[in-house]
Backbone as ProteinMPNN parsed JSONL, in Angstrom:
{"seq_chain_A": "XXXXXXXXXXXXXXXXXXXXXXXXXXXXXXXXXXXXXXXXXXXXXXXXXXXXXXXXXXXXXXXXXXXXXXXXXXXXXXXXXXXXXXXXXXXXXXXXXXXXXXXXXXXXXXXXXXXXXXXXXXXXXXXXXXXXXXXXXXXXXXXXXXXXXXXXXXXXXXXXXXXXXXXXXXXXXXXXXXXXXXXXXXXXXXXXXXXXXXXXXXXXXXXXXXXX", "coords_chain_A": {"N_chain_A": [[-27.9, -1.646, 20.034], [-24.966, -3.988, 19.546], [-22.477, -5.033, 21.785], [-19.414, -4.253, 21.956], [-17.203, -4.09, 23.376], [-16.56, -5.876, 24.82], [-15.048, -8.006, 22.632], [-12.161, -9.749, 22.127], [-8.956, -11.504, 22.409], [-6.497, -13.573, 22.433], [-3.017, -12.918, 21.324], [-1.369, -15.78, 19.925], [0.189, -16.36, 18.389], [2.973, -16.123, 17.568], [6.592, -15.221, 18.072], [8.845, -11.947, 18.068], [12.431, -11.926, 18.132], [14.637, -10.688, 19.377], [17.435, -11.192, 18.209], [16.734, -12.125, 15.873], [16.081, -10.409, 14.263], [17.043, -8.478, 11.761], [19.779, -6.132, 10.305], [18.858, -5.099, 7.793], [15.324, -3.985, 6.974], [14.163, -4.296, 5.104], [14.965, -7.221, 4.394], [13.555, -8.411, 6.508], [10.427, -7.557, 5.905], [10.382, -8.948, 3.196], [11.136, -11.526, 4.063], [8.501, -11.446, 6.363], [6.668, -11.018, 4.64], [7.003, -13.171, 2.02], [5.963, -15.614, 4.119], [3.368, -14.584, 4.732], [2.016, -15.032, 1.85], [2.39, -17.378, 1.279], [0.622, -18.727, 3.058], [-1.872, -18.216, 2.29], [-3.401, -16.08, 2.168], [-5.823, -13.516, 1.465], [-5.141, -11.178, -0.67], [-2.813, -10.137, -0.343], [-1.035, -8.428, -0.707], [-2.042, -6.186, 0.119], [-2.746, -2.996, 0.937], [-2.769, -0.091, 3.438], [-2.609, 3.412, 2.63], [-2.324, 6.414, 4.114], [-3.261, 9.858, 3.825], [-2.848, 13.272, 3.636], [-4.739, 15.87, 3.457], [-5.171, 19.778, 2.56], [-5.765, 20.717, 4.409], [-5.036, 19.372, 7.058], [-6.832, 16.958, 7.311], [-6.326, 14.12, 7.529], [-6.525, 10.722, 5.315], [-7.195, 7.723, 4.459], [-6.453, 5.106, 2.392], [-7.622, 1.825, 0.789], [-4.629, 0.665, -1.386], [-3.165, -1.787, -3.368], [0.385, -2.951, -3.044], [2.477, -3.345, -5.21], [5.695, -3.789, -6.274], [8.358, -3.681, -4.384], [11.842, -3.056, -2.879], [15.029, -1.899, -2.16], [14.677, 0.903, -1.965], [12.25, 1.461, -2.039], [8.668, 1.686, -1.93], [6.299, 0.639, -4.145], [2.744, 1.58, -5.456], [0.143, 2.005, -7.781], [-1.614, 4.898, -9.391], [-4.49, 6.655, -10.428], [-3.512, 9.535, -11.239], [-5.03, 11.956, -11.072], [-6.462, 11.883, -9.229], [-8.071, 11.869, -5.401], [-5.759, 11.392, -3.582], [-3.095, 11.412, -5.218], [-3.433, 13.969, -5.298], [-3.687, 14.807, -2.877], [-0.913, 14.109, -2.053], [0.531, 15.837, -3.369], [0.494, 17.947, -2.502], [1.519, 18.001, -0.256], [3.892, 15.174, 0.344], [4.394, 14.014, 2.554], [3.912, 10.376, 3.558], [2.026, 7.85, 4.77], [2.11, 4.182, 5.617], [0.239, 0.878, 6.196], [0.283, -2.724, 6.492], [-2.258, -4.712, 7.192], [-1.852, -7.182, 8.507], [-3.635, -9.42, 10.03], [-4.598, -12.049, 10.367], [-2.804, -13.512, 10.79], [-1.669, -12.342, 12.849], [0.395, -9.737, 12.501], [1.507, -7.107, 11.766], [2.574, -4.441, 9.522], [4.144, -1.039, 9.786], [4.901, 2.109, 7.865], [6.169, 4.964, 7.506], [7.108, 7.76, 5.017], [8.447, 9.044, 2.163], [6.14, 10.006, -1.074], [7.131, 9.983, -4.022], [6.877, 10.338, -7.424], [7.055, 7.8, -10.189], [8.821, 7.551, -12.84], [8.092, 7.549, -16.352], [8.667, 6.223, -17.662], [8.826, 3.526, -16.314], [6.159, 3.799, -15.069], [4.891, 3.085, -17.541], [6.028, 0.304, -18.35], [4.421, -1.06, -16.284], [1.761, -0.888, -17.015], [1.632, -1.834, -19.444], [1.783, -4.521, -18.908], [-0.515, -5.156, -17.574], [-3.907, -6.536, -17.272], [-5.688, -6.498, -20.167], [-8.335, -5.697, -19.869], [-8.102, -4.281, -17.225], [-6.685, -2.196, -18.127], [-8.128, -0.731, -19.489], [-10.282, -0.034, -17.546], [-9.006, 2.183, -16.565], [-9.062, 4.016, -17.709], [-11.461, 4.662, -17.512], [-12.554, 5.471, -15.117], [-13.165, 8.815, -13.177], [-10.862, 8.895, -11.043], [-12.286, 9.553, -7.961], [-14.027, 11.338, -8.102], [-17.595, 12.842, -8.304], [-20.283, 10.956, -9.218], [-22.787, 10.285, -11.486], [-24.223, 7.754, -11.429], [-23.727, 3.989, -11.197], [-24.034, 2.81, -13.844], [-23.173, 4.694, -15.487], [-20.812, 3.869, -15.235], [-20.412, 1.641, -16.607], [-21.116, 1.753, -18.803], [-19.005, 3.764, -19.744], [-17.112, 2.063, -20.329], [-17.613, 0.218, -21.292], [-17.99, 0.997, -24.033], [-15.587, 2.324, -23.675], [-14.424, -0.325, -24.276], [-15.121, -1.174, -26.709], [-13.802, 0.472, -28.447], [-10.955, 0.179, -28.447], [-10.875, -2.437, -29.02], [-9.696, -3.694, -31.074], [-6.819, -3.376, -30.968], [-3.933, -1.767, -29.103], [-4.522, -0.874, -25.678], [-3.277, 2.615, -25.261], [-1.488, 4.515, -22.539], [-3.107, 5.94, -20.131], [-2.861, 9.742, -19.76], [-3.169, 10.741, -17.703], [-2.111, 8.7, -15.407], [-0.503, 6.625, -12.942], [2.425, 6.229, -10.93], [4.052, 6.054, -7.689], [6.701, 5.603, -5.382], [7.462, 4.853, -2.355], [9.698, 6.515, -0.533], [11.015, 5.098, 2.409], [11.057, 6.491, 5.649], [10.652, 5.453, 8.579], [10.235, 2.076, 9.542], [8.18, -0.278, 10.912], [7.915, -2.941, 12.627], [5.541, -5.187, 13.894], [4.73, -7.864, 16.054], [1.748, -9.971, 17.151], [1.596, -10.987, 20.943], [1.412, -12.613, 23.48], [-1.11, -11.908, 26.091], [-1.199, -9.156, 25.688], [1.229, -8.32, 25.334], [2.699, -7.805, 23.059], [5.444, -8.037, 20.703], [7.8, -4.874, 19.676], [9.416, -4.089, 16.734], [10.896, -0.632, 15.866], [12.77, 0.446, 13.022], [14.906, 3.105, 11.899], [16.024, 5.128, 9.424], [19.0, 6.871, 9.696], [20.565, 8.68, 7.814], [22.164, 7.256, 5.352], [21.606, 4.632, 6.339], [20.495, 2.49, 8.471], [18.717, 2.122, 11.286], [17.389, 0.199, 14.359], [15.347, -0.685, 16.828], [13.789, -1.883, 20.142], [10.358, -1.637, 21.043], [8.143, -0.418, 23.337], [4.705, -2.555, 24.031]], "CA_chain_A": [[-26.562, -1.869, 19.464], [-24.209, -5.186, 19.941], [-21.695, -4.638, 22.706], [-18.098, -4.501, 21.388], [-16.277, -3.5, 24.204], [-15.392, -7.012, 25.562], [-14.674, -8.375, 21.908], [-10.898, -9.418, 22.329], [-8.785, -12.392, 22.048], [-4.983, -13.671, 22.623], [-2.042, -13.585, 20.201], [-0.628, -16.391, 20.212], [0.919, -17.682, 16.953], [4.463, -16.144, 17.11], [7.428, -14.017, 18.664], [9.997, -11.64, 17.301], [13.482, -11.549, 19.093], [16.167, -9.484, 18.824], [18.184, -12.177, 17.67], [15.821, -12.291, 14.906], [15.864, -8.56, 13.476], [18.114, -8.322, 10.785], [19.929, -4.986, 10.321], [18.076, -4.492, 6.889], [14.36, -4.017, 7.565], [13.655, -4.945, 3.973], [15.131, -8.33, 4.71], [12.308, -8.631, 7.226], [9.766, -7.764, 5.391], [10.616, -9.852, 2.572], [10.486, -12.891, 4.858], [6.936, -11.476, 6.087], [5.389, -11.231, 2.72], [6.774, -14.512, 2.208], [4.885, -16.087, 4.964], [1.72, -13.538, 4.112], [1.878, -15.211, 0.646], [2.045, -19.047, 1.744], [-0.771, -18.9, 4.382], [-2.984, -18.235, 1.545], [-4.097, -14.858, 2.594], [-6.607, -12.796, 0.249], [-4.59, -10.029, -0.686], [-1.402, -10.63, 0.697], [-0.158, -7.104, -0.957], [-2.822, -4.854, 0.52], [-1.966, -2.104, 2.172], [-3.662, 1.287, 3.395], [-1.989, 3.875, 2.597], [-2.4, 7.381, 4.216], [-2.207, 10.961, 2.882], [-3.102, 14.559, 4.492], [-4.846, 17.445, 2.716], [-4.377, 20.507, 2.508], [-6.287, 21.238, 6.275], [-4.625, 19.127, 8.088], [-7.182, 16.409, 7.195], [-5.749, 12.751, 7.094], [-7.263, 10.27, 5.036], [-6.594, 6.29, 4.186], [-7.363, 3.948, 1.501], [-6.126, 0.72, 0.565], [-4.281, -0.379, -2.776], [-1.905, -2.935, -3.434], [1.947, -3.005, -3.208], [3.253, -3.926, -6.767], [6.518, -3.776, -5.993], [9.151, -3.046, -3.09], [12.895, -3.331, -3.326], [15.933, -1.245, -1.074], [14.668, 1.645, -2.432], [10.692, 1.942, -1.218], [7.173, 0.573, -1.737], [5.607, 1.192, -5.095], [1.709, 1.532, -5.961], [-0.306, 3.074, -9.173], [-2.834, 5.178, -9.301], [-5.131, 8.117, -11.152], [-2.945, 10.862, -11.28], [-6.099, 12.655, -10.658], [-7.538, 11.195, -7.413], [-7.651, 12.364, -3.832], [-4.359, 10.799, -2.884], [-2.444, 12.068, -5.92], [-3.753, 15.718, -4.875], [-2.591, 15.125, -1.552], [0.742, 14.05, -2.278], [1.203, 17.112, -4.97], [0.74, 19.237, -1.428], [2.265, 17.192, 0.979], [4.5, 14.351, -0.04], [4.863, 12.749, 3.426], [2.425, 9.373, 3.646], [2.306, 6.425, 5.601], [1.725, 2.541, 4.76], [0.077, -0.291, 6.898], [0.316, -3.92, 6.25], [-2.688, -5.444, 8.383], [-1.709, -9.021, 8.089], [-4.524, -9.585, 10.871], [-4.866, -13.429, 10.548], [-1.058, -14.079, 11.243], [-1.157, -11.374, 14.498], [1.524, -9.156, 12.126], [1.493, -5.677, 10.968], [4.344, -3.087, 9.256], [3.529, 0.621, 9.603], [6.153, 2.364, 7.225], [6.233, 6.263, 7.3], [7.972, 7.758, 3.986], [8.016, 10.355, 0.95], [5.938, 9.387, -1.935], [7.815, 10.422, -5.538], [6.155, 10.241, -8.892], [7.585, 7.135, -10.834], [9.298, 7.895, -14.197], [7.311, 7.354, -17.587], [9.272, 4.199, -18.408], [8.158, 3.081, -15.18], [4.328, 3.239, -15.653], [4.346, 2.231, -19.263], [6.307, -1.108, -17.942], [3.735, -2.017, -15.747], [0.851, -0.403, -17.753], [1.381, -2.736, -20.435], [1.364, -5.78, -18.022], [-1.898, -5.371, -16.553], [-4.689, -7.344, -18.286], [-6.358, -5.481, -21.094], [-9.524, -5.053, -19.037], [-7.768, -3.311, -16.347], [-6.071, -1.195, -18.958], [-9.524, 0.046, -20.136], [-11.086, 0.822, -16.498], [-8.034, 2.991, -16.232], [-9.395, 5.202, -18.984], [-13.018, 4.885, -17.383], [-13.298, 6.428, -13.863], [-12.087, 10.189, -12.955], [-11.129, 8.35, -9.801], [-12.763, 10.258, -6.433], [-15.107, 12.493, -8.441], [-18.957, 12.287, -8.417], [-20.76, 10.063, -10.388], [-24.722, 9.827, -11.359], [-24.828, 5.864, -11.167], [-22.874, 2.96, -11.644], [-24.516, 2.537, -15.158], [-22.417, 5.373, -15.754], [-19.125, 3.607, -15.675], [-20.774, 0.83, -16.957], [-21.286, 2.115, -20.315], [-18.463, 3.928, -20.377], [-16.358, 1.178, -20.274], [-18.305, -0.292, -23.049], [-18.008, 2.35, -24.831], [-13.398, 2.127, -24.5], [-13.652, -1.351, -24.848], [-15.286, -1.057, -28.305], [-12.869, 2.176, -29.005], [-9.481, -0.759, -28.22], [-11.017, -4.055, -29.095], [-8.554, -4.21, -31.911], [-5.578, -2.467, -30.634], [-3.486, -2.115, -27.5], [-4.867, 0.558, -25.026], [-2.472, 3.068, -24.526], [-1.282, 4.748, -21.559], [-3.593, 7.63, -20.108], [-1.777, 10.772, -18.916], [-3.296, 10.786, -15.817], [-2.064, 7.383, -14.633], [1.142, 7.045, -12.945], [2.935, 5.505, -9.81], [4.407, 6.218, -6.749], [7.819, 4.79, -4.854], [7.045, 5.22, -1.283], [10.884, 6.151, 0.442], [10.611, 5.131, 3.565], [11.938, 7.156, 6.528], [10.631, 4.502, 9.29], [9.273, 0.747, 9.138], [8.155, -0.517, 11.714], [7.346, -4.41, 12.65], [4.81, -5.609, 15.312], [3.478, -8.785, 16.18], [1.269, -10.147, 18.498], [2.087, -11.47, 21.632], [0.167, -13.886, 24.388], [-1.117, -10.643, 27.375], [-0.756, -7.738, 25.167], [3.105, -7.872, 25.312], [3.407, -7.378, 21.773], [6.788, -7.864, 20.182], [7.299, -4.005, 18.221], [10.59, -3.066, 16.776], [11.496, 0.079, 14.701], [13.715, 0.623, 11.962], [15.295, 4.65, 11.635], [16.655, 5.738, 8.333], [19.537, 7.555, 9.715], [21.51, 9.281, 6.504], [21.918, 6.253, 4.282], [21.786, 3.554, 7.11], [19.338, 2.004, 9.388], [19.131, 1.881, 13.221], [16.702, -0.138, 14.934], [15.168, -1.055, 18.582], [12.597, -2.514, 20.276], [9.494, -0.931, 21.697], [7.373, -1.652, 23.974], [3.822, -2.882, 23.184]], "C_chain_A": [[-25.871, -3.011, 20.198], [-23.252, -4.64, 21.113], [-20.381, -5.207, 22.166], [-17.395, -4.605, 22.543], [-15.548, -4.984, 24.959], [-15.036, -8.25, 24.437], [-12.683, -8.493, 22.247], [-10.425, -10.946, 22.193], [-6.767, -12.72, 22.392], [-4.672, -14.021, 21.396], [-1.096, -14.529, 20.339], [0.942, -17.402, 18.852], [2.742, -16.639, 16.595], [5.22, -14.726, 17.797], [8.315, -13.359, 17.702], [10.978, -11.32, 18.261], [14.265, -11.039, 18.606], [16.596, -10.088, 18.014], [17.978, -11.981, 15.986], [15.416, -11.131, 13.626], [17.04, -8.297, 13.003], [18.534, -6.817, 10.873], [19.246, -4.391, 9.184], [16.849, -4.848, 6.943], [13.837, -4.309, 6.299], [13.655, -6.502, 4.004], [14.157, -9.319, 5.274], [11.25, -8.795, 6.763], [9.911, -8.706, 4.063], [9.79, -10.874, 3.051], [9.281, -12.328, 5.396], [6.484, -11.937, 5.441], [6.111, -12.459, 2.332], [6.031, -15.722, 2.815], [3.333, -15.736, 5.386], [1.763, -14.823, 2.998], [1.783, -16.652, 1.164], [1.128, -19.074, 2.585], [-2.269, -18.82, 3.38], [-4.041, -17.083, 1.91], [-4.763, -14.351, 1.466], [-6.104, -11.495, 0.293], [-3.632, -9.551, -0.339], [-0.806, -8.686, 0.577], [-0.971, -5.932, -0.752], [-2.212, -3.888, 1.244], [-2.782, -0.612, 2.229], [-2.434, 2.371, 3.616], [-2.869, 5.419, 3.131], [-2.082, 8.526, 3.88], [-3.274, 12.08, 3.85], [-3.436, 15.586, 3.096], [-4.231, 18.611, 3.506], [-4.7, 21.576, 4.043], [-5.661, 20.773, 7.198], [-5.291, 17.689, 8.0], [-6.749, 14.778, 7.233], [-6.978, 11.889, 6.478], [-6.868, 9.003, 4.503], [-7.513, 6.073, 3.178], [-6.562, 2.358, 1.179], [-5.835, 0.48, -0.961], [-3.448, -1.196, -2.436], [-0.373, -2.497, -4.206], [2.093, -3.525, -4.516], [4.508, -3.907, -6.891], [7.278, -3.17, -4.886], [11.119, -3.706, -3.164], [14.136, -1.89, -2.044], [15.765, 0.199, -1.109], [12.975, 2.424, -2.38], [9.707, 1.063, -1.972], [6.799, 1.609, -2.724], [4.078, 0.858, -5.604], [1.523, 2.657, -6.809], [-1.182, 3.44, -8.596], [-3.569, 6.611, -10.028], [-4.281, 8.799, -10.497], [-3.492, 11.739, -10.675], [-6.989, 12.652, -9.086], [-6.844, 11.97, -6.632], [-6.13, 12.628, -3.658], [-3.463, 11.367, -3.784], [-2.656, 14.085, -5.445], [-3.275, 15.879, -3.773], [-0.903, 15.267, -1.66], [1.086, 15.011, -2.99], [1.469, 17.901, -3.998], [1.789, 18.535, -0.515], [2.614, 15.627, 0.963], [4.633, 13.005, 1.17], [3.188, 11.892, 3.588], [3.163, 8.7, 4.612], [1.632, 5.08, 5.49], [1.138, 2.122, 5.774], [-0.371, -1.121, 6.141], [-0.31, -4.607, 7.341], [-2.95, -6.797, 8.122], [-2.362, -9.626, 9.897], [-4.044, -11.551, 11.341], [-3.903, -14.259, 10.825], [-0.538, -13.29, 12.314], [0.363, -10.909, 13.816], [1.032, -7.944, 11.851], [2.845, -5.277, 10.922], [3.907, -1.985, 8.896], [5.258, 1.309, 9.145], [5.444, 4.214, 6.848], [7.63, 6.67, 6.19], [8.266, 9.181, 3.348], [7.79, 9.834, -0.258], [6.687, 10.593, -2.899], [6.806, 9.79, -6.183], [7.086, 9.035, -9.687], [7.741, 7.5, -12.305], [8.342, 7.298, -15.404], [7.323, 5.953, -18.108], [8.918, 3.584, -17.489], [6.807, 2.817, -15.261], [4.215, 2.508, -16.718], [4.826, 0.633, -18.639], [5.064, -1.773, -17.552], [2.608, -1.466, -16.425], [0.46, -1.812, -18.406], [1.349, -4.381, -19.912], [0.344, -5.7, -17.546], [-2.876, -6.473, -17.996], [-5.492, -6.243, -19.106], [-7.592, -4.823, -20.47], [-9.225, -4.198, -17.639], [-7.0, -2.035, -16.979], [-7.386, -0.291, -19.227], [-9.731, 0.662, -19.077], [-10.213, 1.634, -16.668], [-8.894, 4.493, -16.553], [-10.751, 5.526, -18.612], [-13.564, 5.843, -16.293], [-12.22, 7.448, -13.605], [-12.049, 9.756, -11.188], [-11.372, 9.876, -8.378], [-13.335, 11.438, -6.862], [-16.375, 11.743, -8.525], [-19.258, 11.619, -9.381], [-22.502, 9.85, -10.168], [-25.132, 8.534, -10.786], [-24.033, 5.126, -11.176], [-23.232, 2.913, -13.335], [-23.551, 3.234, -15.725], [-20.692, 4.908, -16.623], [-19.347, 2.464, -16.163], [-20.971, 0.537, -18.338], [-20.119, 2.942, -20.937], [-17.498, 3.226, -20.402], [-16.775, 0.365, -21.266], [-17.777, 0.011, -23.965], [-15.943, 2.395, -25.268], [-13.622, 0.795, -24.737], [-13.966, -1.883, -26.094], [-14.044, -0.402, -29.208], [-11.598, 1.085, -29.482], [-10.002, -1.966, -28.805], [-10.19, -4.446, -30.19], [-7.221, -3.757, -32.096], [-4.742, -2.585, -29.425], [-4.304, -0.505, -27.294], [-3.531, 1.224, -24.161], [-2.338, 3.452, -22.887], [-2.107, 6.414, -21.118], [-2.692, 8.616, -19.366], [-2.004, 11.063, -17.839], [-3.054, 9.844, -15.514], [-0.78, 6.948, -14.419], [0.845, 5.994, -11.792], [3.502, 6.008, -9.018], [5.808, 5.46, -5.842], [7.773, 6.172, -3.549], [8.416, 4.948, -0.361], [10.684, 5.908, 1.309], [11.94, 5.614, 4.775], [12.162, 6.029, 8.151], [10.288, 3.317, 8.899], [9.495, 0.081, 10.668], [6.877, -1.997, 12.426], [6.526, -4.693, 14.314], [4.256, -7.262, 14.858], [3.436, -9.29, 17.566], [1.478, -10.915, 19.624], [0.923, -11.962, 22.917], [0.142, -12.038, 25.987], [-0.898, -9.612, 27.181], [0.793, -7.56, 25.047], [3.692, -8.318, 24.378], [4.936, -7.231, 21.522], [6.288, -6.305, 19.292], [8.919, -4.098, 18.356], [10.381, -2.182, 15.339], [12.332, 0.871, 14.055], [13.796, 2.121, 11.905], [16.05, 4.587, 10.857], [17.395, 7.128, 9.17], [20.437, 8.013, 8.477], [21.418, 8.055, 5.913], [21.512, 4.631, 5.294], [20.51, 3.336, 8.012], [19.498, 1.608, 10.88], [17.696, 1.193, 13.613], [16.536, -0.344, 16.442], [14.186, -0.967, 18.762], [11.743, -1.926, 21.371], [8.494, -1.016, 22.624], [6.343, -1.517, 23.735], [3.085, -1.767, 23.38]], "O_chain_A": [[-26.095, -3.108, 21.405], [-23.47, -3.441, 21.283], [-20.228, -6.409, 21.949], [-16.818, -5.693, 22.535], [-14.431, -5.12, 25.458], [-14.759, -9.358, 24.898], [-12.018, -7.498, 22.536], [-11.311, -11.745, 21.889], [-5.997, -11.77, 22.53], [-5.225, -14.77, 20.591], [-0.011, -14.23, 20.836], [1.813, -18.256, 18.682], [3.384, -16.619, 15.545], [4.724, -13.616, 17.991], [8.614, -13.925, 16.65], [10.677, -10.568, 19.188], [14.565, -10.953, 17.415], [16.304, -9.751, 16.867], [18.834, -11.758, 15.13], [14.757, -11.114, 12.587], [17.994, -7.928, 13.688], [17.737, -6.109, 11.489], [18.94, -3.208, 9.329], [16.744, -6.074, 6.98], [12.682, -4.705, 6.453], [12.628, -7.118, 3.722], [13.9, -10.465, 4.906], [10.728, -9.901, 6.909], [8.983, -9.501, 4.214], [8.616, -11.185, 2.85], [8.447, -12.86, 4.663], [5.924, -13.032, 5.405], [5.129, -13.201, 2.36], [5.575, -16.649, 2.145], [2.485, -16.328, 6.053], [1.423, -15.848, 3.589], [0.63, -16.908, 1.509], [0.96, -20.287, 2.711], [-3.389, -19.241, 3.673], [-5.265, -17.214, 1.921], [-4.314, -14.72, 0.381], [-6.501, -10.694, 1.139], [-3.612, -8.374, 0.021], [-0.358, -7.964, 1.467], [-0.734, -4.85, -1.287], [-1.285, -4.014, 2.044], [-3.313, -0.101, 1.243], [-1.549, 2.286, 4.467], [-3.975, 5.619, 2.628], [-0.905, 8.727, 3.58], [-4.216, 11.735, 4.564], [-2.735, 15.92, 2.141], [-3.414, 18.683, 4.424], [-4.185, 22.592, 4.509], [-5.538, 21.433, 8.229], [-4.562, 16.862, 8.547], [-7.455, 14.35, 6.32], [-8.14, 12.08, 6.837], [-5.846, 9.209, 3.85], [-8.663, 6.461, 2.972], [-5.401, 1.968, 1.303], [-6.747, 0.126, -1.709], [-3.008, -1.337, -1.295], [-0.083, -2.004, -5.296], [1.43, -4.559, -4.602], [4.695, -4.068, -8.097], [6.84, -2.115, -4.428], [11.372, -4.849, -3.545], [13.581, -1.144, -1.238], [16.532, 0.87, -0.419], [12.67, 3.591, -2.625], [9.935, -0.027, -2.497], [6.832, 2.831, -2.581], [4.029, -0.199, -6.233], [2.126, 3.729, -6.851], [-1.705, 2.907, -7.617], [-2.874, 7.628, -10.032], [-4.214, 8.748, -9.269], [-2.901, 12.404, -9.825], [-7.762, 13.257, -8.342], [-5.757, 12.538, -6.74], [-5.501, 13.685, -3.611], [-2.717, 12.088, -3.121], [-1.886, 15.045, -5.412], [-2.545, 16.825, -3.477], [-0.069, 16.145, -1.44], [2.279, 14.976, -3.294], [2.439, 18.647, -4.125], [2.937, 18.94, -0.328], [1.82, 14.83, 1.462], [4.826, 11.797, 1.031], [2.031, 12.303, 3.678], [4.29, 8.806, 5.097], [0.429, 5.089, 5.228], [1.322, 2.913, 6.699], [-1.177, -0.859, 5.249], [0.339, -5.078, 8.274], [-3.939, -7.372, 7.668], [-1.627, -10.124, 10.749], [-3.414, -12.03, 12.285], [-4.009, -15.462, 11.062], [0.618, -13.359, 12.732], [1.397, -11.406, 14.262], [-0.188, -7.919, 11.689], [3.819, -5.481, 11.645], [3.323, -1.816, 7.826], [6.335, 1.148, 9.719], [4.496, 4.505, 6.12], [8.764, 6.206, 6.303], [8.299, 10.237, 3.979], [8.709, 9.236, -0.816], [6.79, 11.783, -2.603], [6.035, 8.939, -5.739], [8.205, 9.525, -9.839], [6.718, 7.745, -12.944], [7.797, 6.264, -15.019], [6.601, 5.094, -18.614], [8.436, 2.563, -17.979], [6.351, 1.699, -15.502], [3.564, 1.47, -16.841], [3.924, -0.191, -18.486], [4.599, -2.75, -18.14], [2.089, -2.531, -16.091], [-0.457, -2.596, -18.161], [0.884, -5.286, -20.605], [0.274, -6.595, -16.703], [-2.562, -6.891, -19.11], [-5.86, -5.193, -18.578], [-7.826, -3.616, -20.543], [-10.108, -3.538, -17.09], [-6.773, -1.014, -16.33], [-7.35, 0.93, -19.075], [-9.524, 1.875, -19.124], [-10.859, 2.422, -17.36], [-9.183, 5.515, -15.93], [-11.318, 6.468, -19.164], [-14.499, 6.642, -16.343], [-10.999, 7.314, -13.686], [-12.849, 10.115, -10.324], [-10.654, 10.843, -8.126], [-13.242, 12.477, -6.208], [-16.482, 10.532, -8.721], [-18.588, 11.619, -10.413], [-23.186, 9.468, -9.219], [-26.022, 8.266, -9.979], [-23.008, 5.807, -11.153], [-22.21, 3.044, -14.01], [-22.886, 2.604, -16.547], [-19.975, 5.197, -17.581], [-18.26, 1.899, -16.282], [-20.995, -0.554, -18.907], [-19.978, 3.021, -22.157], [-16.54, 3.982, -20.563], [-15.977, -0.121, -22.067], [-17.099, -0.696, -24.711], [-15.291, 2.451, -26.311], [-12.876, 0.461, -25.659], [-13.352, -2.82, -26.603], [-13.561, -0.732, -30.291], [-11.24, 1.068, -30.66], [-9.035, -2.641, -29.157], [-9.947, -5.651, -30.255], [-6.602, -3.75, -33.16], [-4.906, -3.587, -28.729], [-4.572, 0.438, -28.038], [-2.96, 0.851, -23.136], [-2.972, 2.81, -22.049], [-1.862, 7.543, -21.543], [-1.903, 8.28, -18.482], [-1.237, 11.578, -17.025], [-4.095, 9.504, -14.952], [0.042, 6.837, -15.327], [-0.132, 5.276, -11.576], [3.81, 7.063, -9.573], [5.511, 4.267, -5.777], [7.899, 7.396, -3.542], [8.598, 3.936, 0.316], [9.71, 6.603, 1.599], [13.132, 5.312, 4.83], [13.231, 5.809, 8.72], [9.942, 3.309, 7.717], [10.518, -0.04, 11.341], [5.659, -2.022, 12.601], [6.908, -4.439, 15.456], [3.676, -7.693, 13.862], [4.187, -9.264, 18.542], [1.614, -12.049, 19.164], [-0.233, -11.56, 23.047], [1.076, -11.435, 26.516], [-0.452, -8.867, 28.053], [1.332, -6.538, 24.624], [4.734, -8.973, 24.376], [5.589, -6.366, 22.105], [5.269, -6.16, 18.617], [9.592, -4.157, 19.386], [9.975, -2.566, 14.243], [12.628, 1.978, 14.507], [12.672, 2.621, 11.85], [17.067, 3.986, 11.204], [16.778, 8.179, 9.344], [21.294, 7.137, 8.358], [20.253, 7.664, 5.97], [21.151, 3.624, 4.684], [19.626, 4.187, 8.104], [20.339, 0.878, 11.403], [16.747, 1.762, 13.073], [17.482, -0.189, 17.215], [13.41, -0.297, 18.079], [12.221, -1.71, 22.484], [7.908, -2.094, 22.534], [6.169, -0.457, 23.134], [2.045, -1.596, 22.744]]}, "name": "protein", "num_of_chains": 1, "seq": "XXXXXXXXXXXXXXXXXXXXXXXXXXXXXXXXXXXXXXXXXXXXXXXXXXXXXXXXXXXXXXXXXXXXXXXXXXXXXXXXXXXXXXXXXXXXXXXXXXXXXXXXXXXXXXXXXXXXXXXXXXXXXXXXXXXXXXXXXXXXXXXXXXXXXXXXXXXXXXXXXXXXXXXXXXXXXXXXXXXXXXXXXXXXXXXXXXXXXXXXXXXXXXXXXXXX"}
């Protein structure tokens, strides 16, 4: 086996100062994902999101942010899947934004909600028709014989639609991820990481800075 253990490296490409930490932690991120998005990152809106069964289990995956606004961080997804089953038991999740290649991350602890009907259909009907179809194709995070599998049956809807719109399946919904913390790091030259984080006290926000 390779030897990891003295893999390592300095951060050097940027500070955060007090000065610099707005009182709204949306504000912040904003300007992040602004500077995610100009660097030409692959995937600028990834994010792994965590969820807990019903053992105690934790478990991550990543989708993508599709929206965020004063009000939380929204991704879709099978109704049916893992992560929807978690959240049906236990609502509290948690986000990361590993914007690696710019020495940034934002770890945002929350409560995912179910997004309203008019809500999915909106963005439903914006996706591209071929992402409308898979929708309808995989019982996401159940077994499967093969790939061929979803291979044909995706054939198979996009014959069913090829002259229609594809509705909206009833298992396929969204999520608006409140957030209770958010919390900004980046990297710093000797491990002495800039962190600060943001507390949702009652409607308001308190912040302060942590050490690395």
């Amino acid at each position: 086996m390779s030897e990891i253990s003295d893999i390592r490296r300095e951060y050097t490409l940027g500070e955060l100062h007090s000065e610099d930490v707005p009182s709204d932690p949306m504000v912040l991120f904003n300007a992040w994902l602004e500077v995610v998005r100009d660097s030409k990152m692959q995937d600028p809106t990834a994010m792994s999101v965590a969820t807990v069964d019903e053992n105690g289990q934790p478990f991550q995956r990543i989708v993508l942010l599709k929206r965020f606004d004063n009000d939380g961080f929204v991704f879709f997804t099978n109704l049916e899947s893992r992560k929807a089953q978690h959240i049906a038991n236990n609502a509290q999740v948690s986000i990361l934004f590993p914007w690696h290649s710019l020495e940034k991350q934002v770890a945002v602890t929350g409560v995912a909600e179910p997004l309203s009907k008019a809500e999915v259909i909106k963005y439903f009907m914006s996706r591209p028709k071929d992402s409308q179809i898979a929708a309808w194709v995989s019982k996401q995070s159940s077994p499967i014989s093969a790939r061929q599998a979803l291979e044909s049956k995706f054939a198979e809807m996009k014959a069913k639609f090829a002259n229609g719109d594809v509705p909206l399946p009833k298992f396929w919904g969204g999520y608006i991820v409140r957030p209770k913390s958010i919390e900004f790091w980046q990297g710093g030259e000797h491990r002495l990481h800039d962190r600060f984080i943001y507390t949702k006290v009652a409607e308001a926000w308190e912040h302060s800075r942590l050490a690395p």
